[in-house]
Structures are given as C-alpha cells and as structure tokens.
N, CA, C and O atoms as a DFTB+ gen file, in Angstrom:
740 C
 N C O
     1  1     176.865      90.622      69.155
     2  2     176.584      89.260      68.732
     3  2     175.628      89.301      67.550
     4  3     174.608      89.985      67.639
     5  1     175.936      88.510      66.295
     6  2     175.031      88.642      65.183
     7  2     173.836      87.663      65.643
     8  3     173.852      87.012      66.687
     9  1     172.979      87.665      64.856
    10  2     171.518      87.655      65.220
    11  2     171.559      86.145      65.194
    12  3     171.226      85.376      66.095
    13  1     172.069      85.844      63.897
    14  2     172.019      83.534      64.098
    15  2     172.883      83.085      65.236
    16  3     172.772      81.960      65.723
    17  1     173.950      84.189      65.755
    18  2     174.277      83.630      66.949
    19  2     173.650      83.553      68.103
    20  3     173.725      82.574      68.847
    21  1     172.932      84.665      68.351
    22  2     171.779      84.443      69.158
    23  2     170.871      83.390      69.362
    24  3     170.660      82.752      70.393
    25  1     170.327      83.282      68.174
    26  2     169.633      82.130      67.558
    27  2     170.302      80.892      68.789
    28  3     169.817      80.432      69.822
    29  1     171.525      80.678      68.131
    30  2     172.214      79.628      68.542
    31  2     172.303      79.690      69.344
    32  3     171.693      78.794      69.926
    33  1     172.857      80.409      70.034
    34  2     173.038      80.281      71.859
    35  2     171.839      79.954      72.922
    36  3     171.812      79.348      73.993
    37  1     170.871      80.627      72.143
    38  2     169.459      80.245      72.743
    39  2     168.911      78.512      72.959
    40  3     168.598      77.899      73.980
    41  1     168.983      77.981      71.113
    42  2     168.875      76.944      71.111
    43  2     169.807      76.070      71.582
    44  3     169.368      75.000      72.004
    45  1     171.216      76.291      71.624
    46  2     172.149      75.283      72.915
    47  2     171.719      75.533      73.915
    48  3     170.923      74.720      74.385
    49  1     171.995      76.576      74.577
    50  2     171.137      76.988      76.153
    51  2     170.050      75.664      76.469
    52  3     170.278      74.749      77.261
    53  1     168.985      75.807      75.742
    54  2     167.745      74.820      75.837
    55  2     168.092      73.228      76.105
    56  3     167.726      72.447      76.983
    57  1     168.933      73.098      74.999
    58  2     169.468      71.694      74.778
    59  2     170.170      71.454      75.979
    60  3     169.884      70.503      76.705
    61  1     170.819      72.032      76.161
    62  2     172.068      71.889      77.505
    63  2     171.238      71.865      78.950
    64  3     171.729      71.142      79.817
    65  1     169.998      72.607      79.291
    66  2     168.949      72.468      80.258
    67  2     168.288      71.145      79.768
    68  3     168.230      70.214      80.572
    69  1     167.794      70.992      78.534
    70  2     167.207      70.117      78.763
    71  2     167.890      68.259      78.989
    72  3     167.256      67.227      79.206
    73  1     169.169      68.451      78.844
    74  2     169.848      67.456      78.721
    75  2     170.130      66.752      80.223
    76  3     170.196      65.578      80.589
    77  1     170.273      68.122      80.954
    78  2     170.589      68.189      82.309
    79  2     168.893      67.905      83.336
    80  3     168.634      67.118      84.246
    81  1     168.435      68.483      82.952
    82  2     166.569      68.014      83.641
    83  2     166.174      66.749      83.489
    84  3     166.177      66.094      82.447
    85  1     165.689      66.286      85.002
    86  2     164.805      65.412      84.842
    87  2     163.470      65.198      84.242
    88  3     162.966      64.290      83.581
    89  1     162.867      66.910      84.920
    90  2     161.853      67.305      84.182
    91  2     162.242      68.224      83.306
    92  3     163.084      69.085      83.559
    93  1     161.351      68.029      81.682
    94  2     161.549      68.692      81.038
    95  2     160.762      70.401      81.011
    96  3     161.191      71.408      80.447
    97  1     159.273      70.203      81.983
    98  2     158.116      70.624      81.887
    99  2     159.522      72.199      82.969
   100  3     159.781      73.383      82.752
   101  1     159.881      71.374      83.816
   102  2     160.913      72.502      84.851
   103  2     161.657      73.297      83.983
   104  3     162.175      74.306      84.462
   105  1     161.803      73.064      82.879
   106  2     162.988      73.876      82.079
   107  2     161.800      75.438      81.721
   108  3     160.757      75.324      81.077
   109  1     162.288      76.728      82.296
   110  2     161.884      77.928      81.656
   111  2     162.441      78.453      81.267
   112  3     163.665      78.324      81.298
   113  1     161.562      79.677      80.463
   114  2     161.995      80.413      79.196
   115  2     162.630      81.297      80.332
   116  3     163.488      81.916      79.703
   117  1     162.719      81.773      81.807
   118  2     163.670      82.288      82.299
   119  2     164.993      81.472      82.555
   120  3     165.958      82.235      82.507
   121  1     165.377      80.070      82.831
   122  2     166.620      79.304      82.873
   123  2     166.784      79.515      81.440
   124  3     168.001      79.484      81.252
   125  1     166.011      79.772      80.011
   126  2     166.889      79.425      78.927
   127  2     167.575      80.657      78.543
   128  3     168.509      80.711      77.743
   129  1     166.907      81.914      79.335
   130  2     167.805      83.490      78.575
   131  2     168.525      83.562      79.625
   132  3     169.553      84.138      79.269
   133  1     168.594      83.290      80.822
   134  2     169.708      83.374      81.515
   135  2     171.078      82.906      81.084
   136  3     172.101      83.520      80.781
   137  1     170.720      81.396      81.165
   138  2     171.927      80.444      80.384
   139  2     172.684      81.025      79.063
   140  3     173.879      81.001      78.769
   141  1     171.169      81.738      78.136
   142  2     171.955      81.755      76.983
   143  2     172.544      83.442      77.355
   144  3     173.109      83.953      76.388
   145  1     172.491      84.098      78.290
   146  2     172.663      85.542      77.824
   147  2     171.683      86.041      77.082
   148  3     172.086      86.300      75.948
   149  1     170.415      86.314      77.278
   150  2     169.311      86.779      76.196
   151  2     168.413      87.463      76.632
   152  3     168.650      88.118      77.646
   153  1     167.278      87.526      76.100
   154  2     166.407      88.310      76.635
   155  2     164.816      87.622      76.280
   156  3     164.709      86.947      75.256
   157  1     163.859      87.791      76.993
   158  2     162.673      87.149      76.383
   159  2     161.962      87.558      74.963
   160  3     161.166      86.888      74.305
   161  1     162.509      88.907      74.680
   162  2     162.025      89.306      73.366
   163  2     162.710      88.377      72.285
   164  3     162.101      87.579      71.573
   165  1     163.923      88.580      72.276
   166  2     165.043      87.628      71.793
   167  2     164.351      86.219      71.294
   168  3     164.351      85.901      70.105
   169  1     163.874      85.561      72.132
   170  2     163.317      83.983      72.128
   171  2     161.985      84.121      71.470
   172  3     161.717      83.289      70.604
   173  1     160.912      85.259      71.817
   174  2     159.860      85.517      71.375
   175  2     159.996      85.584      69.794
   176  3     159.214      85.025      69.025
   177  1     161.081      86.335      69.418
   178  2     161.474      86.440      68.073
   179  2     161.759      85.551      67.253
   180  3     161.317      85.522      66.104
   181  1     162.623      84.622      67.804
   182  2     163.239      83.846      66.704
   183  2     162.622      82.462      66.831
   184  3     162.742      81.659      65.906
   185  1     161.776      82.068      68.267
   186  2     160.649      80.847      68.216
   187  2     159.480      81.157      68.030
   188  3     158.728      80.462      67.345
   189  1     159.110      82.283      68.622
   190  2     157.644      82.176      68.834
   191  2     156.927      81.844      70.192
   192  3     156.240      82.652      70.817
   193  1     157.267      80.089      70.696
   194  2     156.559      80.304      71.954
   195  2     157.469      79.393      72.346
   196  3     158.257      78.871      71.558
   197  1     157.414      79.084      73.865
   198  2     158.666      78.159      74.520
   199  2     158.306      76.357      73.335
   200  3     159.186      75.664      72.823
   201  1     157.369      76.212      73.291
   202  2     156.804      75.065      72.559
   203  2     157.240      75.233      71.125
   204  3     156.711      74.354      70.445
   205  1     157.862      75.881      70.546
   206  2     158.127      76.110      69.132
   207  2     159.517      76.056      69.477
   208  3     160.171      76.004      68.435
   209  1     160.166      76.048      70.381
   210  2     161.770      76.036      70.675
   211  2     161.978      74.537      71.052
   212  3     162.745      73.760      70.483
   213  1     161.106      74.244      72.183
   214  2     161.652      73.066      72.737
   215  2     161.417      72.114      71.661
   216  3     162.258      71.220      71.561
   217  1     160.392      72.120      70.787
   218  2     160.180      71.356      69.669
   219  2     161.790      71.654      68.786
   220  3     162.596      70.732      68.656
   221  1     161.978      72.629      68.408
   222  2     163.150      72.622      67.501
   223  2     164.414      71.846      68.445
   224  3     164.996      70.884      67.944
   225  1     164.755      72.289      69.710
   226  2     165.491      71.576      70.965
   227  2     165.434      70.470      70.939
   228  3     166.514      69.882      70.874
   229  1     164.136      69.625      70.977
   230  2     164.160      68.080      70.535
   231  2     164.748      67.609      69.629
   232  3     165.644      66.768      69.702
   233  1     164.199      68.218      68.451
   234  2     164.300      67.714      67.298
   235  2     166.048      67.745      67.223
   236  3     166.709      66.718      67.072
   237  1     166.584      68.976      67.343
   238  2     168.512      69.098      67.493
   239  2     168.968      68.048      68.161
   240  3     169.797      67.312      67.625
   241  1     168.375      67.731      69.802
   242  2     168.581      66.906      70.114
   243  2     168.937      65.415      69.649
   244  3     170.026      64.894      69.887
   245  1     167.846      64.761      68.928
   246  2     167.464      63.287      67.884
   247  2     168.546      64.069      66.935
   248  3     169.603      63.544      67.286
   249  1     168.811      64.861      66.107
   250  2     169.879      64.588      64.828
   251  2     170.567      64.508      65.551
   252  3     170.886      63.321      65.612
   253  1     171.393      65.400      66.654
   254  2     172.756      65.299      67.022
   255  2     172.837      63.410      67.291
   256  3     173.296      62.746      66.362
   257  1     172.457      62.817      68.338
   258  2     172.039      61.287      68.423
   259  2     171.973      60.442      67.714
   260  3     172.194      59.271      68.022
   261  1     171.567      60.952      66.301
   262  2     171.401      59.913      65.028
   263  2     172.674      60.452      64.394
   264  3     172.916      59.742      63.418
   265  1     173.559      61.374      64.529
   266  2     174.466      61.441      63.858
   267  2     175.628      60.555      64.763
   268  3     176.471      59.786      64.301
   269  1     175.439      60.848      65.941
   270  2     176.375      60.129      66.978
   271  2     176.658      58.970      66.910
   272  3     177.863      58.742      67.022
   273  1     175.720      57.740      66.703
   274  2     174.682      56.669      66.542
   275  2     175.115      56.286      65.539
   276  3     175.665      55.184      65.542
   277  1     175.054      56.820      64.683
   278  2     175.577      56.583      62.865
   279  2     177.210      56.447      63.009
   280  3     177.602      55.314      62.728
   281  1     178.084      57.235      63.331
   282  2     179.302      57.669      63.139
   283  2     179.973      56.305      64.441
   284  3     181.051      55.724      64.315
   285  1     179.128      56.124      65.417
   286  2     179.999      55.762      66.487
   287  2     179.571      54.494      66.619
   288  3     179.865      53.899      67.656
   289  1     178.577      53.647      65.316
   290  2     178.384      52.356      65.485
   291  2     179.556      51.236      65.961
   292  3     180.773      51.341      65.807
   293  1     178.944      50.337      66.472
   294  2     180.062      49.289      66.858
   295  2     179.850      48.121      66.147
   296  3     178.963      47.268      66.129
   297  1     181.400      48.393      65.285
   298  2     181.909      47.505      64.038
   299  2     181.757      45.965      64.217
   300  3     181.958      45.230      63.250
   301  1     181.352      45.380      65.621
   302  2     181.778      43.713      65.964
   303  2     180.056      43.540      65.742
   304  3     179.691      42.399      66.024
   305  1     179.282      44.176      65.431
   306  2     177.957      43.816      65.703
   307  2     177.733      43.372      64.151
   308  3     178.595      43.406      63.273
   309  1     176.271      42.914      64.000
   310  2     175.805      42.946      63.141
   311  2     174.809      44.099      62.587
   312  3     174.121      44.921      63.193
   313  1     174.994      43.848      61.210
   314  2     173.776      44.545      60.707
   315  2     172.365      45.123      61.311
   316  3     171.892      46.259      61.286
   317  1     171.927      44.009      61.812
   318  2     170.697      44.104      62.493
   319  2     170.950      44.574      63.377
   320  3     170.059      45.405      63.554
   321  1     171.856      44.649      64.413
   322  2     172.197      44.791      65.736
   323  2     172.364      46.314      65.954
   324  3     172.083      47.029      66.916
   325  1     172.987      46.609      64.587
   326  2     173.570      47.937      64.385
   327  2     171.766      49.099      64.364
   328  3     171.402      50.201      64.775
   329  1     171.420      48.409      63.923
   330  2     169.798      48.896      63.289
   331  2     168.924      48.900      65.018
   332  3     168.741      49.729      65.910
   333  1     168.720      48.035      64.870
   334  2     168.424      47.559      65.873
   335  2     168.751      48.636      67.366
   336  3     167.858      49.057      68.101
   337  1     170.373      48.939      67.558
   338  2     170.032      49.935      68.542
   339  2     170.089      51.512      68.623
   340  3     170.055      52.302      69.567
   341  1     170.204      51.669      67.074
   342  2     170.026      52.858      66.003
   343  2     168.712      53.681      66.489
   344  3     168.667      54.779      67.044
   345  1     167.414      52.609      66.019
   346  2     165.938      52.856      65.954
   347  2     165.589      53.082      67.758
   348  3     164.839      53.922      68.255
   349  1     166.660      51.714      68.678
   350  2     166.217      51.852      70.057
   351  2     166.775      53.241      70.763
   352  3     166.304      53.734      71.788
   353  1     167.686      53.672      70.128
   354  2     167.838      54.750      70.607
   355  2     167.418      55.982      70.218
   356  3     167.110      56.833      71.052
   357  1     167.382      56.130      69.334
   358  2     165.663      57.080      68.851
   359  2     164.498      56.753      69.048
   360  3     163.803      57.652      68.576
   361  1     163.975      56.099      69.409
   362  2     162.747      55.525      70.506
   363  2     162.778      55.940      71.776
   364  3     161.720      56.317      72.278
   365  1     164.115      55.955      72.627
   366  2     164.008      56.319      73.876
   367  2     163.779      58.130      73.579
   368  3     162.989      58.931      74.077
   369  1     164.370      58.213      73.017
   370  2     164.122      60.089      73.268
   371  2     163.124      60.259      72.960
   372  3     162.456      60.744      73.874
   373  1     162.496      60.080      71.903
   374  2     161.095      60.126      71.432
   375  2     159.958      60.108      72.885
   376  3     159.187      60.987      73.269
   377  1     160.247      58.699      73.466
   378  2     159.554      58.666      75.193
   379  2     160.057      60.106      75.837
   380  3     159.518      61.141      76.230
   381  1     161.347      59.598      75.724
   382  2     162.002      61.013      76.743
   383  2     161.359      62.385      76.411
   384  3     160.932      62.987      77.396
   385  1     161.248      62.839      75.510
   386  2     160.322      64.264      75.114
   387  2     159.001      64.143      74.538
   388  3     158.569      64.790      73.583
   389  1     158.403      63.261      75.201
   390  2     157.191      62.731      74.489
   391  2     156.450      63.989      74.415
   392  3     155.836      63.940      73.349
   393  1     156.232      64.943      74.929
   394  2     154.886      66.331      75.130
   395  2     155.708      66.583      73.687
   396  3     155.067      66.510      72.639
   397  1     157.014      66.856      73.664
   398  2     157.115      68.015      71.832
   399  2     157.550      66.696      71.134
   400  3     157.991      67.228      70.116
   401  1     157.723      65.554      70.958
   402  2     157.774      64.684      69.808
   403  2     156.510      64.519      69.559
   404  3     156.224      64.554      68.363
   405  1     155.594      64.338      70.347
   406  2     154.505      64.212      69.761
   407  2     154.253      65.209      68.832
   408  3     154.107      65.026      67.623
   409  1     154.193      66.557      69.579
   410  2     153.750      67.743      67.833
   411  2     154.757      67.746      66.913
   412  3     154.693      68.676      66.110
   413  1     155.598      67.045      66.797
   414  2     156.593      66.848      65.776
   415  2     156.021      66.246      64.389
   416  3     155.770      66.726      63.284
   417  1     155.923      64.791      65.056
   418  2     155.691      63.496      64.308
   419  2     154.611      63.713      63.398
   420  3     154.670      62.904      62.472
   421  1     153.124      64.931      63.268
   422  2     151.970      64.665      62.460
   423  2     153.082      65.927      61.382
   424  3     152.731      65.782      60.211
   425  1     153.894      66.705      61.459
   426  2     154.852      67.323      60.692
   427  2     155.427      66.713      59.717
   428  3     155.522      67.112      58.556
   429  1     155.918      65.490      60.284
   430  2     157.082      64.647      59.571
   431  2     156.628      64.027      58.740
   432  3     157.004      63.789      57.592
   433  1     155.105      63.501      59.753
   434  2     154.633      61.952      58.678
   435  2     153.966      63.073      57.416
   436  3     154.185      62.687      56.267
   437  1     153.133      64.491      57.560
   438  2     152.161      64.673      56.456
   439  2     152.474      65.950      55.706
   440  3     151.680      66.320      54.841
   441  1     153.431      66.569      55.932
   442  2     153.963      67.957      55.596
   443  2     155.519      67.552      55.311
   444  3     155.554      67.527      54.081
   445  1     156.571      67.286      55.690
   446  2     158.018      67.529      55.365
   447  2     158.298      66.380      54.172
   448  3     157.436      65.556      53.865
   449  1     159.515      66.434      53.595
   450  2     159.970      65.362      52.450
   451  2     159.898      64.389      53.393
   452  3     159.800      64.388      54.620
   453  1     159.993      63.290      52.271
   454  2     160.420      62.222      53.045
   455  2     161.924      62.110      52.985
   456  3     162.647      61.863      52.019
   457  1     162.255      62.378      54.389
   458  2     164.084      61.911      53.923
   459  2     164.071      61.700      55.738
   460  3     165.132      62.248      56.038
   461  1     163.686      61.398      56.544
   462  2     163.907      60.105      57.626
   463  2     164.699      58.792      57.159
   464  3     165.893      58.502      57.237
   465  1     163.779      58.222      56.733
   466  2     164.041      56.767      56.268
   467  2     165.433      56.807      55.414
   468  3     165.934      55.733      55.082
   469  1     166.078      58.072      55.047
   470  2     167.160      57.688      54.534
   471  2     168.022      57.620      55.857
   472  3     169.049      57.008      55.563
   473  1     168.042      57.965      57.106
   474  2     169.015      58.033      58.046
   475  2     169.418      56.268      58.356
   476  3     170.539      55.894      58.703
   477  1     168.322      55.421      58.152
   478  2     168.829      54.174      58.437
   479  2     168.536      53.497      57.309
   480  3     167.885      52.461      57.446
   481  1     168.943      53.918      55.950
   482  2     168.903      53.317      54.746
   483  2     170.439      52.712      54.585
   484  3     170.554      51.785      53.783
   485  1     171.420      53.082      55.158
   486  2     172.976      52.465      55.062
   487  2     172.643      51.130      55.824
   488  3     172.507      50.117      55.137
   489  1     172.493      51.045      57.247
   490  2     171.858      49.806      57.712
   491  2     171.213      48.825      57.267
   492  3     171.565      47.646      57.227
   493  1     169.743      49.548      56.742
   494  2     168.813      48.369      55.687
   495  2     169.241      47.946      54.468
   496  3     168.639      47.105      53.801
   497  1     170.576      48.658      54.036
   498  2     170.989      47.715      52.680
   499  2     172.058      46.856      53.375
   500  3     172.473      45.940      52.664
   501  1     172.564      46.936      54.523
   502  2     173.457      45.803      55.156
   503  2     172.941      44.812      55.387
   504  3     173.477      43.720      55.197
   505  1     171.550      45.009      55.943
   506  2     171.102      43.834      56.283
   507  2     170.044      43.052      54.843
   508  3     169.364      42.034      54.968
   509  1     170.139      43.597      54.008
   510  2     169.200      42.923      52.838
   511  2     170.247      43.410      51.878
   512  3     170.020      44.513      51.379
   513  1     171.715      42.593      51.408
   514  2     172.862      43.206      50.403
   515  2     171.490      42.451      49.085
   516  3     171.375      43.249      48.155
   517  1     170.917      41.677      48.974
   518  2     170.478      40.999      47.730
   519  2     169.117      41.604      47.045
   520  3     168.522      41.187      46.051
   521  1     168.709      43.106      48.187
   522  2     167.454      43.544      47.412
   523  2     167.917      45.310      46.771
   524  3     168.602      46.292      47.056
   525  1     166.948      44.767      45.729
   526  2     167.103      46.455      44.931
   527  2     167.128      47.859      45.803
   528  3     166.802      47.803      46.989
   529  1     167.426      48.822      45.350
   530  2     167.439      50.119      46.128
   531  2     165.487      50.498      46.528
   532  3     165.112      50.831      47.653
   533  1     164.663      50.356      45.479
   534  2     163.596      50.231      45.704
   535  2     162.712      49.451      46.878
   536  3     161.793      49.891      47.567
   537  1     163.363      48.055      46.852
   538  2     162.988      47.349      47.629
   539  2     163.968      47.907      49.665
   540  3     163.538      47.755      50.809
   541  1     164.906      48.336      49.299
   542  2     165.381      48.628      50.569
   543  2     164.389      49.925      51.415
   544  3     163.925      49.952      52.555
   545  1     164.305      51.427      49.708
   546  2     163.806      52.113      50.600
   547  2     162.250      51.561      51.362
   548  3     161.871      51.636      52.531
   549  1     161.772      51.149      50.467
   550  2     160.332      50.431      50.929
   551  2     160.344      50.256      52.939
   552  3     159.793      50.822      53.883
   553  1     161.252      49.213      52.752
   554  2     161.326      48.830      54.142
   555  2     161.457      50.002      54.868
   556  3     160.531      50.454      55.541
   557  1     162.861      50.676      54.749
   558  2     162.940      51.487      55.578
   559  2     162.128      52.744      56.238
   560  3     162.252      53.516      57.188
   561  1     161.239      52.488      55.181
   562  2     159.950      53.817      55.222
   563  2     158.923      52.878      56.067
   564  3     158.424      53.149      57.160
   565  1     158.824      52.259      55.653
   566  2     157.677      51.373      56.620
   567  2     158.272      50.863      57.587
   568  3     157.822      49.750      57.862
   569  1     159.356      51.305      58.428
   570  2     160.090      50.745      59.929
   571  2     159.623      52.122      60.270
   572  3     158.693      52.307      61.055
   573  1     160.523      53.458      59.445
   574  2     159.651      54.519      60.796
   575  2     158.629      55.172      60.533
   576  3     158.333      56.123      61.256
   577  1     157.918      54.858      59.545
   578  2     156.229      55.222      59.576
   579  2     155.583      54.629      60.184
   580  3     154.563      55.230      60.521
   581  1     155.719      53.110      60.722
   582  2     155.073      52.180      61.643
   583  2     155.543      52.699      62.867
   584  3     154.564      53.122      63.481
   585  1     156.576      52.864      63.507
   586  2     156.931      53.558      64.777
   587  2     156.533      55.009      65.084
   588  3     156.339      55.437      66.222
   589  1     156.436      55.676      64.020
   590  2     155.900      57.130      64.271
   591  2     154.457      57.346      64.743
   592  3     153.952      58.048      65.619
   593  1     153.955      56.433      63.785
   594  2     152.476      56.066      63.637
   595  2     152.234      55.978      65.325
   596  3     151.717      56.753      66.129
   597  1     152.927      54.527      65.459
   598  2     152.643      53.718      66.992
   599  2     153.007      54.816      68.028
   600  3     152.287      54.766      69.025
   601  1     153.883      55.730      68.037
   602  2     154.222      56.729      69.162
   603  2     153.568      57.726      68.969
   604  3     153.640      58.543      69.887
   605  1     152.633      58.134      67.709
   606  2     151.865      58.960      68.136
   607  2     150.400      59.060      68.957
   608  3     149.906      59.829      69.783
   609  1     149.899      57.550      68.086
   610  2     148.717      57.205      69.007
   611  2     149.174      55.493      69.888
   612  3     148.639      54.390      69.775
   613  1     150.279      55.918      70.671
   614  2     150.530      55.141      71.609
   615  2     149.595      54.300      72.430
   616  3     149.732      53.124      72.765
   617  1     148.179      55.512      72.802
   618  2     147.397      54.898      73.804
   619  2     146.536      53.579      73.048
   620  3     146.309      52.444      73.467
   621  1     146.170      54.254      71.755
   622  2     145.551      53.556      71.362
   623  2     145.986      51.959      70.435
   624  3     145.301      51.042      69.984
   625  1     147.451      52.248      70.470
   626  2     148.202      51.280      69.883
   627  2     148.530      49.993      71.119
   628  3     148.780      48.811      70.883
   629  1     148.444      50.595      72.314
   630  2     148.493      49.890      73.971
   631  2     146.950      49.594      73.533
   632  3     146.933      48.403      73.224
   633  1     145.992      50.002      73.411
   634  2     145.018      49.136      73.215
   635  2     144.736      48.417      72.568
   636  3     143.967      47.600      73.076
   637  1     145.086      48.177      71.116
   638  2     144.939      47.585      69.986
   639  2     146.223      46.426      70.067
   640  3     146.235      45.528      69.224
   641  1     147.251      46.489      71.076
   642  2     148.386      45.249      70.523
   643  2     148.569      45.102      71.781
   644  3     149.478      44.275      71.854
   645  1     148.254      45.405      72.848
   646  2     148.752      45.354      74.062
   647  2     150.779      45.928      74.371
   648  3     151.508      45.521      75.275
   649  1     151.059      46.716      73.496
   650  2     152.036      46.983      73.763
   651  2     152.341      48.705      74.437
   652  3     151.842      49.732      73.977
   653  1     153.157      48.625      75.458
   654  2     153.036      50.290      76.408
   655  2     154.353      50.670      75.709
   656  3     155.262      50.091      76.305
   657  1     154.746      51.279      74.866
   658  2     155.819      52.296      74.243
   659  2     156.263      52.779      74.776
   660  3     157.405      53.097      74.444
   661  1     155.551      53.364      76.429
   662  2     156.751      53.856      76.927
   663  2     157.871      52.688      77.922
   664  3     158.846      52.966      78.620
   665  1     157.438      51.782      77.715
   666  2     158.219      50.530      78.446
   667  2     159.262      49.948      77.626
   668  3     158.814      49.324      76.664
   669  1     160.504      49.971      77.728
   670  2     161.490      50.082      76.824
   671  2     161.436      48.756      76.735
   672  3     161.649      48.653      75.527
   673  1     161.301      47.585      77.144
   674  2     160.999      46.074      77.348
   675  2     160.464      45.874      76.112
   676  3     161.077      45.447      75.133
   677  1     158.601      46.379      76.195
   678  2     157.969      46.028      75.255
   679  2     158.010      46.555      73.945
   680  3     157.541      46.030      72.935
   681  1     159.083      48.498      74.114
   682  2     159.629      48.730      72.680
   683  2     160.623      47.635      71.962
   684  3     160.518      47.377      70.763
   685  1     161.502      47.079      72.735
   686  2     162.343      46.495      72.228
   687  2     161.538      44.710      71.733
   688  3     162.073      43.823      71.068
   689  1     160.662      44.716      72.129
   690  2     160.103      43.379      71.681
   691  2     159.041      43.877      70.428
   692  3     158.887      43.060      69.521
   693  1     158.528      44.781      70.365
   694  2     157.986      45.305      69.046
   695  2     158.955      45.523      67.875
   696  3     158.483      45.345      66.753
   697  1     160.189      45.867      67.973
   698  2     160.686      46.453      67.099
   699  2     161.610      45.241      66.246
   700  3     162.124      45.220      65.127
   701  1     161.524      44.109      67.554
   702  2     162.488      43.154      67.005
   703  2     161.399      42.215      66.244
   704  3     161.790      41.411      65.397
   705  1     159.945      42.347      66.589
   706  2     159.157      41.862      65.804
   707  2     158.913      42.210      64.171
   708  3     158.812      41.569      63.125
   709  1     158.881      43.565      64.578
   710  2     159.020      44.528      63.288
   711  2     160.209      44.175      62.234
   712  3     159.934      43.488      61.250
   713  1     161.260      44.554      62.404
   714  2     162.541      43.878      62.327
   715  2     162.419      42.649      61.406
   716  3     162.600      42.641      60.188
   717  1     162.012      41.407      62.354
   718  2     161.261      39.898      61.576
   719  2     160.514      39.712      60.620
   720  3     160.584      38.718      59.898
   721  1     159.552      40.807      60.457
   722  2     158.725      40.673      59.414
   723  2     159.556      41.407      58.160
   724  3     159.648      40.851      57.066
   725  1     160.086      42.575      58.405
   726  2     160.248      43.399      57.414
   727  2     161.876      42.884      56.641
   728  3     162.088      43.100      55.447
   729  1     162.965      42.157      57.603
   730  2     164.161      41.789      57.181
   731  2     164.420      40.844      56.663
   732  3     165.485      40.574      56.109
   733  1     162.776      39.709      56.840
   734  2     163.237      38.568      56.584
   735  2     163.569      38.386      54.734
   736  3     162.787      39.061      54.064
   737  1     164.384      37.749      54.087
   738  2     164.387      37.177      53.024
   739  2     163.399      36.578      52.255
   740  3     163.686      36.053      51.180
C-alpha cells in the first residue's frame, strides 16, 4: 500500500468511527488502526497526535457536508432558506465536535486564507441579486466570522446575549437574526 493510501485509510477509518459514535472522546487510536489496517507508528507519522487527526477528521467531515449541502440543495426553497439550512447545518457539527472545532476555528479565523465565506457566496448573491460582488463578499465574511467568533467563545457569548449555541432552538433564532440584519436591502 503506498504511503497517501495509508494516509487515507487512516483518515476514513476515523471518519467512519466517528460518524458511527455517540461519543466522540470513545473513538481510539486503537479502533482507528484496527479499522484502518495500520499500525500506531503509521498514525504517529502522518498526524502526530490522535488530536491532530481527529481535527483533520472533523474538518473532512464539514467539507464532505458542505459539499453535500451545496450539490443536494432543495430547488422549491428559497434563497434564504437555502442559506439558512446550509450555515444550520454546519453549526450542528461544529456542536457535534465541539472539543476539535474548537482548535480549528482560532486557525481559520487568524492563520489560513480567507476562502470560507466563499462556500456560501453562491447563496448570498441569490439572496442580494442587486448588490456588487464587494458588497456580497462583505456579508458573507461577516455571517461566518460572527458565528466562528460566537462558537468559539460560546460561554461567554451565553453570557453576553443570553444565547446557549449548543441549543439548536436558540442557534436557529440567532442566525435568523443574523440573516435580518445582514440580508436586509
């Protein structure tokens, strides 16, 4: 087996445990070389530590989802609607792996390009056809820099707005707030 296949098998292995777990914390680096056929040196090598995998595992996780999400929208909705359960469903995983999204997110927001905000930039020009490309990315950067922001210091964002992030209720009433301010005309 060549070596990126390894790679790979390791990181499906993970994904495929972790998809299947309730707990994520239950998933070990012995269920992931079993599954994948591997060895612990193997994983040591090409992650580093189980936390440098499950982080990459997440993260595979959310693209595969946002590509799913993207491709498998439903055409009778609207714009917003489309957006709308785009962002809610990258919100729930975000909860769902909250221990490695969290060390993700200070990555995304202060070290990587910015190219997030292009994943729901097709959306934000549906729902605003009358503003410039400038004016679209704007928004769209400030929908998930405000959510990244809010899920990273959650606790303190539950203190400051009274809203609990991990309560899909009060995500979905933040976001449609968010949404209001940022879509309106």
């Amino acid at each position: 087996m060549k070596s990126s296949d390894k790679k790979t098998a390791i990181l499906d292995a993970t994904i495929a445990l972790l998809k299947k777990s309730d707990d994520i914390d239950s998933v070990t680096v012995r269920d992931i070389v079993k599954a994948a056929d591997a060895n612990l040196s193997t994983v040591n090598y090409y992650f580093g530590t189980k936390d440098d995998l499950m982080m990459e595992a997440v993260s595979k996780i959310m693209e595969e989802v946002s590509l799913t999400t993207i491709n498998g929208g439903d055409d009778a909705s609207t714009p917003r609607e489309r957006l709308e359960s785009f962002i809610m469903t990258m919100s729930n995983i975000v909860v769902e792996y909250e221990k490695y999204t969290r060390s993700i997110i200070p990555k995304v927001l202060l070290k990587d390009n910015i190219t997030l905000p292009d994943t729901i930039m097709p959306m934000v020009r549906e729902c605003l056809p009358d503003k410039n490309e400038m004016y679209c990315r704007t928004i769209a950067y400030e929908l998930i820099v405000f959510l990244q922001v809010a899920f990273y210091r959650s606790e303190e964002f539950r203190q400051y707005c009274g809203y609990r992030l991990e309560n899909e209720d009060d995500r979905k009433q933040l976001l449609s707030l968010q949404l209001d301010l940022l879509l309106r005309e």
